[in-house]
C-alpha angles and dihedrals in degrees: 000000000000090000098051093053088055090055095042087046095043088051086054099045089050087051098053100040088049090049089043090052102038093056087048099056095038083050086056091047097057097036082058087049096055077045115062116095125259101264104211090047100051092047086058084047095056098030084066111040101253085115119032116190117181084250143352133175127174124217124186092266111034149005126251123206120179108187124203093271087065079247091149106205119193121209126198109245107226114269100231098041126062124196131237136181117191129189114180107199137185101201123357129042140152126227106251142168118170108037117247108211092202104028110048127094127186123192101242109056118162110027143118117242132170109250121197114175117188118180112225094256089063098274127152116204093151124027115172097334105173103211133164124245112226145251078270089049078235123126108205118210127181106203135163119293134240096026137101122258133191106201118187123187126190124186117170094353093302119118141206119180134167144164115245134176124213094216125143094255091049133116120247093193117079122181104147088085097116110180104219 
């Protein structure tokens, strides 16, 4: 009999202790989740200075942040947006792949371009938008994912103008935009 109390006793005390455990830990999810930052405005944030982490860089899939204390923090890129920086250039450019929001310099900052984005189904998200590159000479764009763009750009008559996809396995630094 005593024995059978200690089982009964031990299962108990496993159940409570699990459920106790599990709601805490759900609790602690969802609370990390309130939480997270929100991701495009952070990456203005730190596009434009008003946040300086030692280092950042942004891939198609997430956000990297590396502090002062080297403490290097990912973040999880929305599923449904995809994140470009584009620096047209005349003369001077760097090779780049994945987008480094404190590191990259492109040679136009500053300046005002005309900007028309079509999605490879027709689309128009952009027509003749005139934006500013900025202090980086980047423009920074935040489109739908998994689809095919031609971007086209035009300052002072001349004109770049390329085709780019927003896949997983796809750049978000583009510096092969050369205005002619």
């Amino acid at each position: 009999m005593k024995k059978s109390l200690w089982i009964i006793a031990s299962v108990v005390f496993v159940i409570v202790l699990g459920t106790y455990l599990i709601a805490n830990t759900s609790g602690q999810n969802k609370t990390e989740q309130a939480d997270a930052p929100d991701i495009r405005k952070l990456v203005e944030d730190i596009s434009t200075g008003r946040e300086t982490p030692q280092s950042a860089s942004i891939s198609a899939t997430t956000l990297t942040v590396k502090d002062a204390r080297n403490q290097e923090t990912t973040y999880d890129l929305p599923e449904d947006e995809f994140f470009l920086s584009i620096a047209p250039y005349v003369e001077q450019t760097h090779p780049c792949e994945i987008h480094s929001l404190t590191g990259c310099q492109g040679e136009m900052a500053n300046e005002e371009f005309s900007v028309t984005i079509h999605d490879s189904e027709g689309n128009t998200l952009m027509k003749d938008e005139v934006l500013k590159s900025g202090a980086n000479g980047f423009m920074d764009f935040w489109v739908p994912r998994d689809r095919t763009y031609l971007i086209r750009m035009v300052q002072d008559g001349k004109v770049a103008e390329t085709q780019l996809s927003t896949y997983q396995t796809d750049q978000t630094c583009i510096t092969t935009m050369q205005l002619m």
